[in-house]
Every structure is written in C-alpha cells, then in structure tokens.
MIVO-376916 format. One record per atom (N, C-alpha, C, O): residue in one letter; x, y, z. Coordinates in steps of 0.05 Angstrom, whole numbers, plus 5000, padded with zeros to 4 digits. Layout:
! MIVO-376916
aXYZ
...
***
This chain:
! MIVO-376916
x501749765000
x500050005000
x501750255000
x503950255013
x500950464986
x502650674985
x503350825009
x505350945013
x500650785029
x501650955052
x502550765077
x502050815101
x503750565068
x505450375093
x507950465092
x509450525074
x508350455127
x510850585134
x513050335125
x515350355134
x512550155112
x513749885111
x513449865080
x511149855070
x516049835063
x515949715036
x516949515026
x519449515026
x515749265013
x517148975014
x516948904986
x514848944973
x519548804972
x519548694954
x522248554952
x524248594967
x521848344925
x523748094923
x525448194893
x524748354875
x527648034896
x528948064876
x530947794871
x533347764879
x529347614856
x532147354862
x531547224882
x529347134889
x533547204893
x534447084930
x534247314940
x534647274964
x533747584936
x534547744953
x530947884966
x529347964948
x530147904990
x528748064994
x528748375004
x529448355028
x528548535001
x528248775011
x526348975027
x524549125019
x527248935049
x524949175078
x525649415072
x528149465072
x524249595066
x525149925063
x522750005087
x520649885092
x523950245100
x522750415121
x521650635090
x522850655069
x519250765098
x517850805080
x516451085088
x514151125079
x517751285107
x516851515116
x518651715103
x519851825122
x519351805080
x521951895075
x521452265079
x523152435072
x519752315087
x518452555100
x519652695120
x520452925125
x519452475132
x519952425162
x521552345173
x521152245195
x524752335156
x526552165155
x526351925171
x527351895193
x524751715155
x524051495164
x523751475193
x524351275207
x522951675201
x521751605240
x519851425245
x517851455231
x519651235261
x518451115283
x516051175280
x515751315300
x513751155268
x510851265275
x509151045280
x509850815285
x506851115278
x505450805292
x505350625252
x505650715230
x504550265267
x505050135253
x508050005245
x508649765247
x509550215237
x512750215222
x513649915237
x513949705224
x513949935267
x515549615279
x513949465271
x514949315255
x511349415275
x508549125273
x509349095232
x509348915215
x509849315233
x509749215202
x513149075187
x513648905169
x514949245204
x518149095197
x517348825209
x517548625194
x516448785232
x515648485227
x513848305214
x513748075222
x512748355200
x510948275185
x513448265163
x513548055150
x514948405158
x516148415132
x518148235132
x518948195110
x519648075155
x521647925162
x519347675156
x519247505138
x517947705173
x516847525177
x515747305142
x516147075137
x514847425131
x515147475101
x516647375075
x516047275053
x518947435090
x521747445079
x522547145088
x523847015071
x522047065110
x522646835114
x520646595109
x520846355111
x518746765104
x516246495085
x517146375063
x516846155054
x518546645054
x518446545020
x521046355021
x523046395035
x520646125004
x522545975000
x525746094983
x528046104992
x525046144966
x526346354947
x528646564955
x530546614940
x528246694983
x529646844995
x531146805013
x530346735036
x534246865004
x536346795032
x537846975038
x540146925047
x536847265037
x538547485050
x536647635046
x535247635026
x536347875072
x533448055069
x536548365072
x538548385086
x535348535052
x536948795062
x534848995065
x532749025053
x536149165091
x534149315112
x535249575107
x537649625114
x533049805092
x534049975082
x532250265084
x529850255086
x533450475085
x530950715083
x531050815058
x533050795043
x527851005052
x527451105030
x528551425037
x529351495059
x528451535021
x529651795018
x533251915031
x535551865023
x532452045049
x535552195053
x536552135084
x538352245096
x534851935092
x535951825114
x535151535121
x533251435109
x536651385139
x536450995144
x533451115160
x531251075149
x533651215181
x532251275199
x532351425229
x533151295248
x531851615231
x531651865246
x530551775278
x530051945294
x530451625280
x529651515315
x526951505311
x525851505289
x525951485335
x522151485346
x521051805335
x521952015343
x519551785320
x518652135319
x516452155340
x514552025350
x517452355342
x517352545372
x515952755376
x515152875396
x515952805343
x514353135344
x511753095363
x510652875362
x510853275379
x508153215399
x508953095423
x508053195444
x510652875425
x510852635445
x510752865473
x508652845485
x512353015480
x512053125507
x509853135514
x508952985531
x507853395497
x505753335505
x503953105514
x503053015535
x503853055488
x501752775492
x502252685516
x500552645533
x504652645516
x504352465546
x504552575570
x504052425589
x505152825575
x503752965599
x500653015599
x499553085619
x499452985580
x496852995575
x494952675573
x492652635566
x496652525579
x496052275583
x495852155611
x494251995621
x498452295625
x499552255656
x497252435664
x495652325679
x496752675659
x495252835666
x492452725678
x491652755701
x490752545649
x488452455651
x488652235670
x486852215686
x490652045671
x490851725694
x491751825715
x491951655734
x492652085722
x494052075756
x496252075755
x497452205772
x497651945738
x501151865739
x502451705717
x501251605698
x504651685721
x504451505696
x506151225709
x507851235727
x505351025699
x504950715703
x507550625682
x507750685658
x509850455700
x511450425696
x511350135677
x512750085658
x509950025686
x509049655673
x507049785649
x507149635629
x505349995643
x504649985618
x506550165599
x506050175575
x508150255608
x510350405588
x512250195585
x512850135562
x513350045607
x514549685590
x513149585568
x514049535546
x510349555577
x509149365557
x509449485527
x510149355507
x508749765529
x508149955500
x511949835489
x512649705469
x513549945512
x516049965489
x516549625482
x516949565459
x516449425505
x518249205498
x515749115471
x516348935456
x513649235469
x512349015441
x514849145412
x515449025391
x515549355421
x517449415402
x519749325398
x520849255377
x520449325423
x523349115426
x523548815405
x525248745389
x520948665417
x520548475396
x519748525371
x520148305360
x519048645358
x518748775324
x521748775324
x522748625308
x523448945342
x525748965332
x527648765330
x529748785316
x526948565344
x528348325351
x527548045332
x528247805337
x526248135314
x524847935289
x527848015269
x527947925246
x529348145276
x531448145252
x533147965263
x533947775249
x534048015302
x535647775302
x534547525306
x536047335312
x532747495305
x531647185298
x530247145274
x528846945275
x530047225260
x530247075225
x532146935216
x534546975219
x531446815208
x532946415200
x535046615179
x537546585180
x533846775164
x535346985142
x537047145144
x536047355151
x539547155141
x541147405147
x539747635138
x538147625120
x540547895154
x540048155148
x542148305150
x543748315168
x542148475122
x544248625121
x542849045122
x541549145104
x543549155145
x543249335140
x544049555123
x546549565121
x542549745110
x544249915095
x543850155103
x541650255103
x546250305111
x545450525128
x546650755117
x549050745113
x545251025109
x546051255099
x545351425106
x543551325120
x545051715110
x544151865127
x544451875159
x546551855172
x542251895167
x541751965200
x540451635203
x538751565187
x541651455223
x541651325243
x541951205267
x543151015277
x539751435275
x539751515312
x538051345331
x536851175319
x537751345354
x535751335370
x534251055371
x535550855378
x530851035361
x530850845355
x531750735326
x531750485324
x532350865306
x533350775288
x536150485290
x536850265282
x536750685306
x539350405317
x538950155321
x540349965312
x536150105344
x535049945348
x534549645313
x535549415312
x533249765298
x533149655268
x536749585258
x537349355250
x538449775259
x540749695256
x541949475275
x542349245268
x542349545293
x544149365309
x542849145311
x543848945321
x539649145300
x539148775307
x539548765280
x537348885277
x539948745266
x541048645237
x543448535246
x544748605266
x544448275221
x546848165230
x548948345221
x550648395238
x549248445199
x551348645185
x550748795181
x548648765169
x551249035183
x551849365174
x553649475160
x556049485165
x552049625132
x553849725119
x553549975116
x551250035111
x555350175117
x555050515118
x556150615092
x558250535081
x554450825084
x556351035072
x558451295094
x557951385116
x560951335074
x561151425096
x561251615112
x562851655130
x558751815101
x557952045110
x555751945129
x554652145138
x554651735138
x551751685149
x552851695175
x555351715177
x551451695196
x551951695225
x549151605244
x546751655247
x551451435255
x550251295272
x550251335296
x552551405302
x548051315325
x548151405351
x546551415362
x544251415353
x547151435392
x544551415408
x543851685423
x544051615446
x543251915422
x543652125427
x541552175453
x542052315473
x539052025447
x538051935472
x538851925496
x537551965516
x541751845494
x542151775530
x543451955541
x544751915562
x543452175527
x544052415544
x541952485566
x542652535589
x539252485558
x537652475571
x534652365548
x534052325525
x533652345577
x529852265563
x531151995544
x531052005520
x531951825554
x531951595544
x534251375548
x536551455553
x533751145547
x535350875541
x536050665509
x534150685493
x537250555503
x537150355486
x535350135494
x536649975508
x533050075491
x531249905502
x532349585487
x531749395502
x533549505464
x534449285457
x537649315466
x539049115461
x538549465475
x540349495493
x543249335478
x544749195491
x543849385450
x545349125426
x548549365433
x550649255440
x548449505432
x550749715436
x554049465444
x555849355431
x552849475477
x555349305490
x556049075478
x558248985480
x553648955461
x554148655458
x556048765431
x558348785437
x555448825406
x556548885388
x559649065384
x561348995367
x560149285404
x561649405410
x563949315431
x566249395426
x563549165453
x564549185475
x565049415495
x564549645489
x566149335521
x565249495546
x565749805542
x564249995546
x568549805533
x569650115533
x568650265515
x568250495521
x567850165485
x566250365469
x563450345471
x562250545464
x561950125480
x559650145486
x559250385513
x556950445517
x560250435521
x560550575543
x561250905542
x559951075555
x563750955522
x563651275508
x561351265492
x560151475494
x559851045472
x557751085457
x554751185486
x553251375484
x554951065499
x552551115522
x552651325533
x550851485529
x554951415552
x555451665561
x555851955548
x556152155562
x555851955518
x556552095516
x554652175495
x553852405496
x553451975472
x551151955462
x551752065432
x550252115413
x554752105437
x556652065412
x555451885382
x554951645380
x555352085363
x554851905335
x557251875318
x558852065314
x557451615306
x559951585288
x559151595261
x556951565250
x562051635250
x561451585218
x562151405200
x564651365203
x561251285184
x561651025171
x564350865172
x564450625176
x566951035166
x569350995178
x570450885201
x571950695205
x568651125223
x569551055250
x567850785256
x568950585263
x565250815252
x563350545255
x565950315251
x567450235270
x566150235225
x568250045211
x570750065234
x571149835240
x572250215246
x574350235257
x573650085284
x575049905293
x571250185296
x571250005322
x569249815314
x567149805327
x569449665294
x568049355292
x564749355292
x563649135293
x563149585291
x560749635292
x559549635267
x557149655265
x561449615240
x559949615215
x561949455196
x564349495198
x561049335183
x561649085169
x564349365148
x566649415153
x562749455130
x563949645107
x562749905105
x560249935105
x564350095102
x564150375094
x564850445067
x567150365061
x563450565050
x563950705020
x562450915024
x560850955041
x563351075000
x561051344995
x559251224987
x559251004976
x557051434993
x553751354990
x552851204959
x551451004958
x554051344935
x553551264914
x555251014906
x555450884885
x556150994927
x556150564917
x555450504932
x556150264928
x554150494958
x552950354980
x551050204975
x550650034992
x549650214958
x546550004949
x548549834924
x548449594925
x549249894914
x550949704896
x553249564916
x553449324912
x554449654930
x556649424947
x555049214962
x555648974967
x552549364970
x550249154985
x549648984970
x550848774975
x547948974947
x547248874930
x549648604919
x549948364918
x550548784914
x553348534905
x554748334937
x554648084938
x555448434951
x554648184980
x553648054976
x554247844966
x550948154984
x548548034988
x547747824966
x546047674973
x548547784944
x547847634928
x550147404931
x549447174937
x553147504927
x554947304951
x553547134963
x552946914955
x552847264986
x551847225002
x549846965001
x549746755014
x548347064983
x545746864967
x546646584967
x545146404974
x549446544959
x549846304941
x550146054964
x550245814959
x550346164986
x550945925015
x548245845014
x546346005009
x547845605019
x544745505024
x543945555049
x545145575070
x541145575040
x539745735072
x540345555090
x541245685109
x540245305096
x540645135115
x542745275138
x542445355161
x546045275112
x547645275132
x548545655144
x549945715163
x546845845121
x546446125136
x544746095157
x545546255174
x542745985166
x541245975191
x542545765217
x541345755239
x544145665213
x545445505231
x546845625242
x546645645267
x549845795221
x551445985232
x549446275245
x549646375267
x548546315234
x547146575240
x546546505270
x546746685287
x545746225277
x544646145304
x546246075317
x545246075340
x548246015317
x551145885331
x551846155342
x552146145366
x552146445329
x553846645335
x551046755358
x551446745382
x548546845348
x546146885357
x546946755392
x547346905411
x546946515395
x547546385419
x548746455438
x548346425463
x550946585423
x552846625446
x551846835460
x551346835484
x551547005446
x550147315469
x547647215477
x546847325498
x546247045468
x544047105483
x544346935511
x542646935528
x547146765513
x547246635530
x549246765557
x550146715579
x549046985536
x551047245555
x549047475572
x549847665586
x547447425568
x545447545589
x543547765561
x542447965570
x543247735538
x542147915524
x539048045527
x538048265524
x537747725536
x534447855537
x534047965560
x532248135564
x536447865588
x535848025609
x535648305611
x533948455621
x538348355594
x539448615596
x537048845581
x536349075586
x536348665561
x535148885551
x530948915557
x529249035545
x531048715580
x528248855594
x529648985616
x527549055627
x531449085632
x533049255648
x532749535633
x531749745642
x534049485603
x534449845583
x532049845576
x531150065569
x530149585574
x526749815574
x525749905593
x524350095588
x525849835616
x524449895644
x526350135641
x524850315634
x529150265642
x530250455641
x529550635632
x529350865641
x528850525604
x528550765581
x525350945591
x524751175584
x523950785608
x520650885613
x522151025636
x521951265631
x523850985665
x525551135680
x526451455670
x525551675674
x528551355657
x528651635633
x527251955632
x527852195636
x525351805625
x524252005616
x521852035637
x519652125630
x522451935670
x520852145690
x522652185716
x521952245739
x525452125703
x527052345730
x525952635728
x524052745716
x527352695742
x526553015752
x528053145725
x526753305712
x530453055719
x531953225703
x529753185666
x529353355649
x529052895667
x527352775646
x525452935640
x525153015617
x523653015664
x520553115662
x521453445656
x519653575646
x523553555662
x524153865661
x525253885641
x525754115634
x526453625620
x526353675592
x524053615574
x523753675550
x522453475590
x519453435575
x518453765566
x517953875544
x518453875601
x517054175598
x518654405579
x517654625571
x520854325576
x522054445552
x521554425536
x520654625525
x521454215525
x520654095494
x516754285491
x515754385471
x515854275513
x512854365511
x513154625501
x512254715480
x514654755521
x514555045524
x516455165497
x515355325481
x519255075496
x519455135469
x519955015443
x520955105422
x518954785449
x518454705419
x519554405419
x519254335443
x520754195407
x521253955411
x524354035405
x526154035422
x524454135372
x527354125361
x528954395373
x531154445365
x527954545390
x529454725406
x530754585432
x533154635437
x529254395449
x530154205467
x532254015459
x533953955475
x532053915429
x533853825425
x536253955422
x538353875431
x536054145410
x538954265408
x540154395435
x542554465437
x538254425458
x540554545473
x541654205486
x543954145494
x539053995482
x541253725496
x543353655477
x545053515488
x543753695455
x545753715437
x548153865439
x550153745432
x548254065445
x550154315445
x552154215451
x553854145434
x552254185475
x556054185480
x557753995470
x560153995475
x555753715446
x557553625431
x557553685403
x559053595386
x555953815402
x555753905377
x557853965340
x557253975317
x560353985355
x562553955341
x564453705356
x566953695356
x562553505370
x564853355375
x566453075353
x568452945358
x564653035328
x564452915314
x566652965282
x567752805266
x566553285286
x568253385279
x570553425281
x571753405260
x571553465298
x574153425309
x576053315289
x574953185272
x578853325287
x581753135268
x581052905285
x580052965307
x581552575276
x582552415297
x585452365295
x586552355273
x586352345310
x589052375318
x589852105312
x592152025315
***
C-alpha cells in the first residue's frame, strides 16, 4: 500500500524491507515496527529468499522514534490517569523491542544499509540486523542517552564491547561510517553512491550459501550473546528507558520540549557536543 510505513519486495534470493516515511526521515510512527515484522516475517516464508536487506527511502536509514508532539501527549496522558504507570510503558515499548528483535531471529541473514541519519530508535533496526553497511557520511548513535531515554534492545555492548559501548552511552556520541568500521560496529564503509550496489553485490554472495547452513551459523553466533545475558539486559534498558524520561531532570526536559518547541530542546541537549564529531582524529 502506498501509505505503509513498511515497503517489501523480492528480487532473486534477495528480499528487501525499506522504512517507508521518507518525510519524516523514516521515524518511528505507529505501525512502522508491527509492520518490519510482518516484513521479516515474510521474507522468511518465501522459499526463494536467503538474504533480506534493511533499508530507508529517501535521505535518511532512519531518524529515531518521531517525537514531534510526544512531550505533550504524554503529559496529557499522565495528566488524565494520575501518573504514569511504569508496567504499561514496559509493555508499550518492549512490544517494540520484539518487532525489533524479528531481525535477530530470522532464519535469514540481514544486512543493513545505512545512509544518512541513524539515531535513536533507528539504531535499534540496525544493530539487530546481522551486518551493517554505511556510507561514509551516514551516522550512527544514540543521542537519547543524554537524557529522556535508554537503548531498550540494549545491542550497543554486545556488538561494540565494554569501553566503546560505554563512550557510545555516556556520551551519546554518533559515528561515521569509517569510524563505525574502525571500532568493529559496521561490516563496510563506501561513499553513499556505491552503497546499494556494494550491498547488493554481498548480498547476492551472500545468496549463494544454502539457507540451511546461513541459519545455523547465523544461530551458533546468535547463541552466544543471548547466552550472555542479552534478553535480560535488555528488559533492564526498557524498564530504564520508561525511567528516563520521568527523572526530575527527564520531566524538566519534557517541559522544555512543551514550552519551546521539541527541536529547540533538542538542540540545547545537543550543544556541547555539537562539534564533537568533527574534530581531526589523531
């Protein structure tokens, strides 16, 4: 359908999930997760298909949860119930968690393709994909955890390890396709105008292993983290992520965002890194 935040089609062996808000630099709106799973889900019906690539339309992978309104609304929600309820803000986020978590459990490899802005929850869609590939102007990050938020699939540490999962958290630092590739967080970096063709050409690689023994490996590696504490950890960063955003410091950036505007709040939680991305690396 033209107005699904979700676009699916086949090519070969290859299937393709596109985020489908290109407006809205592919943000988070309702539907978009229930429907990436539906689209894995899909992908792994068809016999025909042995590599799904996970991709956005227009000028970005995907821009996080859109937000525009969110303060409100939900002071105007807390408003009407009395308070706000920590077990139904789990429930709301972790159904997303699992939408998001249909990439790492598809029998199918997934290869992400990431260009533009890939923030927030956007990441979430990335990091459960098995491979990531960047252009290498795109950037990736969790900018969230500066404040008003957590990684609710919480894939950061597992993919990264302790010490950069850790400047990535604290600091809420985004990388660029290079640096991604440098600390082991992205398979390959090229400029943007070969990035769907380097995918494409993998991925068809890729194709030629029989699905059998891509879902076996895919599950052998799959194992090990999850036998590393993965699903714990990450109902901990959803219960957090609903935390978040009603500290004292959380709710007095809510009333910012109300009072002046969403993308004004963002930029002052932005500011002081604002050129840190920039920087020579030494």
């Amino acid at each position: 359908m033209p107005d699904s935040p979700i676009d699916y089609s086949t090519r070969g062996r290859l299937a393709f999930i596109t985020l489908n808000r290109p407006e809205r630099l592919n943000a988070i709106g309702a539907g978009m997760t229930a429907g990436l799973r539906q689209a894995v889900e899909r992908a792994n019906s068809e016999h025909d298909v042995r590599v799904i690539i996970l991709r956005g339309a227009g000028r970005a992978f995907c821009a996080g949860y859109d937000l525009q309104g969110a303060p409100q609304a939900e002071a105007n929600a807390q408003e009407r119930t009395g308070g706000w309820d920590p077990v139904a803000d789990y429930s709301f986020m972790s159904e997303n968690v699992r939408n998001f978590m249909s990439l790492w459990e598809s029998r199918k490899p997934v290869i992400a393709q990431v260009h533009g802005w890939c923030v927030g929850g956007g990441t979430d869609m990335a990091l459960c994909s098995d491979l990531i590939f960047m252009a290498d102007d795109a950037r990736i990050g969790y900018p969230p955890s500066r404040i008003w938020g957590t990684p609710t699939t919480n894939m950061w540490v597992f993919r990264l390890g302790l010490e950069n999962a850790k400047r990535i958290m604290l600091t809420g630092e985004s990388l660029d396709g290079p640096e991604a590739v440098r600390l082991g967080l992205a398979s390959k970096s090229v400029p943007e105008d070969q990035l769907q063709g380097e995918v494409e050409t993998f991925a068809e690689k890729l194709a030629t292993t029989p699905s059998n023994q891509l879902a076996m490996n895919k599950l052998l590696v799959n194992q090990t983290y999850e036998n590393m504490g993965l699903r714990t950890t990450q109902t901990l960063g959803t219960f957090f992520d609903g935390i978040a955003r009603h500290t004292p410091e959380g709710l007095a950036w809510r009333d910012l965002a109300m009072k002046e505007g969403f993308q004004e709040a963002v930029r002052q939680r932005d500011e002081p890194w604002s050129d840190y991305g920039s920087r020579p690396r030494e």
